[in-house]
Steps between C-alpha positions, in 0.01 A plus 500: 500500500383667148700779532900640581493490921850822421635755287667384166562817383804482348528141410549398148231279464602357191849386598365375843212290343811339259647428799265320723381337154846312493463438819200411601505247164184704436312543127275816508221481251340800411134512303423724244270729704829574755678870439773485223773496766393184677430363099885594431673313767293220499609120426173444319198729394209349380146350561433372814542117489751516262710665747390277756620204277809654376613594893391103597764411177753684706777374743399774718455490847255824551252682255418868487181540373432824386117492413206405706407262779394180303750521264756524817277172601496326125893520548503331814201242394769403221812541699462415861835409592603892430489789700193720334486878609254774390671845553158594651219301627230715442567520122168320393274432225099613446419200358692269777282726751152441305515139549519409890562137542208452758278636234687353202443162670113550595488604122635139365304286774207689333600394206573107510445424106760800418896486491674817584748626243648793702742749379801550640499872664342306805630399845614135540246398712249564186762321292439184756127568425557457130499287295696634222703841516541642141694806363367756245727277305414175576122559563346429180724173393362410872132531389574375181553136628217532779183314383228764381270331711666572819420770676746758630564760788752738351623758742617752660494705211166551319677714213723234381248230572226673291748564228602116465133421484442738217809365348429126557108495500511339827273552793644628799405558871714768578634661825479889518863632563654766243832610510505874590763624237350372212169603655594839433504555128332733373297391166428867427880636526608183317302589209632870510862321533379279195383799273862709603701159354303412267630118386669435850401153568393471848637193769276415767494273806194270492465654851362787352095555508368401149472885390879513478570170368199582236784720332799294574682384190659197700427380854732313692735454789756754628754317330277462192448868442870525540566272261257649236608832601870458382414254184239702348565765189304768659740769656231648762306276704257554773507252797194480731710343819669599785725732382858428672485198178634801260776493646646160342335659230681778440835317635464253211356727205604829568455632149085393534254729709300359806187646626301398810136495472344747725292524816189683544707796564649443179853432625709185588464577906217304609642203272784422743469245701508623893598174636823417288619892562498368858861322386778751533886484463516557880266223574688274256829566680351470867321161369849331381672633829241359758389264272148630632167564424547096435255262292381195778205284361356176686650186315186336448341841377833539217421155391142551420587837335790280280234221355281787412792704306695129352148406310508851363893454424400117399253672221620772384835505681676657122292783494655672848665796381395470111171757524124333451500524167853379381723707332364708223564491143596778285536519123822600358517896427 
């Protein structure tokens, strides 16, 4: 069931979800791609497996993910003993869909001499097939302590693969999934948006194709653009993500200006991400009441997906939530 099976016209979803919250023992983590509503009455909003490792810190008994698919399945890889719902099913991920497992697998057994670091937007049976899941934080420190004479499968996601190697120098096979909002970008309607502000620094994922992160002033994590965002001097910024991040933005520095890098149409639009709009307040509600669509995952599948993620965590484990590129430095005036 992804969707509400009666009317709730009416309801005040708000108040309801604080009810079956308390009692359903339930944390509701929101990323920051959901709508600003779902953001606002959240427990936690932040990247995904920080969430996922802030709900698993909890005494809760059931988790509302409000994001996508594998991060619904990261929470329950980390906290099987909870109840894990999705408030709908279908609420995907075009990177988890480039990378089947079947083909995923037949890609490694191709590859014998290779070790698969695998990012985390991926389903957990690809997680089982890794051998190290990384972040955009943790990804680098990762590599870092990898021997440069191993060679490495980095996938699903050949942006942010092909932007460590340039980065790192290192040699990469990688897989050819691409994240279809930061796909979008326009390089031409950036540049028009660069010449309108001129000395706006511009944030980027290191999803994006090289021609935006070419003119990013700083590339890093969700949370790491946040965090530059609100520490640096500059007063208008321009943030080449998916755009629903503005609004912690604006919540925490309303006095700065935030501008979302455009499409090709040279709005914001095609920049939102289809599969985390999927998550609505209704859906939310309906998940805590029925506590359905529900998370289930095989027991020897979750464990495979765990050793993959706890060598990550074992690595870089201090970098989950802290951006790629640490937190950024700023001289005084």
């Amino acid at each position: 069931m992804n969707a509400p099976n009666s009317s709730l016209k009416g309801l005040d979803l708000r108040a309801e979800i604080d009810r079956l919250r308390k009692e359903r023992n339930a944390v509701i983590l929101a990323h920051y791609y959901q709508k600003p509503e779902i953001q606002d009455l959240a427990d936690f909003v932040g990247d995904s497996l920080d969430l996922s490792r802030k709900a698993e810190a909890t005494d809760a008994d059931v988790i509302a993910f409000c994001g996508v698919k594998f991060m619904a399945e990261t929470a329950k890889i980390l906290s099987p003993q909870k109840i894990v719902v999705l408030p709908d099913m279908d609420a995907g991920c075009s990177l988890e869909d480039s990378c089947p497992p079947d083909q995923f697998k037949a890609f490694r057994e191709a590859h014998p001499d290779h070790i698969a670091l695998t990012y985390i937007n991926c389903s957990a049976a690809v997680k089982a097939l890794s051998d190290i899941i990384v972040t955009s934080s943790s990804a680098e420190i990762i590599l870092d302590q990898i021997p440069k004479d191993q060679k490495i499968i980095f996938g699903p996601d050949k942006h942010l693969g092909g932007y460590l190697a340039r980065k790192t120098g290192r040699d990469m096979l990688l897989w050819p999934g691409v994240c279809i909002v930061h796909e979008a970008f326009s390089e031409t309607e950036l540049l028009k948006l660069k010449a309108q502000h001129p000395g706006a620094p511009v944030l980027a994922h290191p999803e994006c194709p090289p021609h935006i992160i070419d003119h990013a002033d700083h590339v890093g994590s969700t949370s790491s653009i946040l965090d530059y965002a609100l520490r640096s001097p500059e007063q208008t910024l321009i943030v080449a993500t998916e755009p629903h991040i503005i609004h912690q933005m604006e919540k925490t520095a309303p006095h700065k200006t935030f501008i979302g890098a455009p499409g090709a149409d040279g709005n914001c639009n095609c920049n939102m991400c289809p599969y985390m709009a999927l998550n609505t307040m209704e859906k939310l509600y309906v998940a805590l009441r029925d506590l359905e669509p529900r998370i289930e995952m095989d027991e020897e599948l979750r464990l495979a997906a765990r050793k993959s993620l706890d060598t990550m965590l074992d690595m870089a484990g201090r970098t989950v939530g802290q951006g790629d590129v640490g937190r950024p430095i700023f001289a005084a005036g």
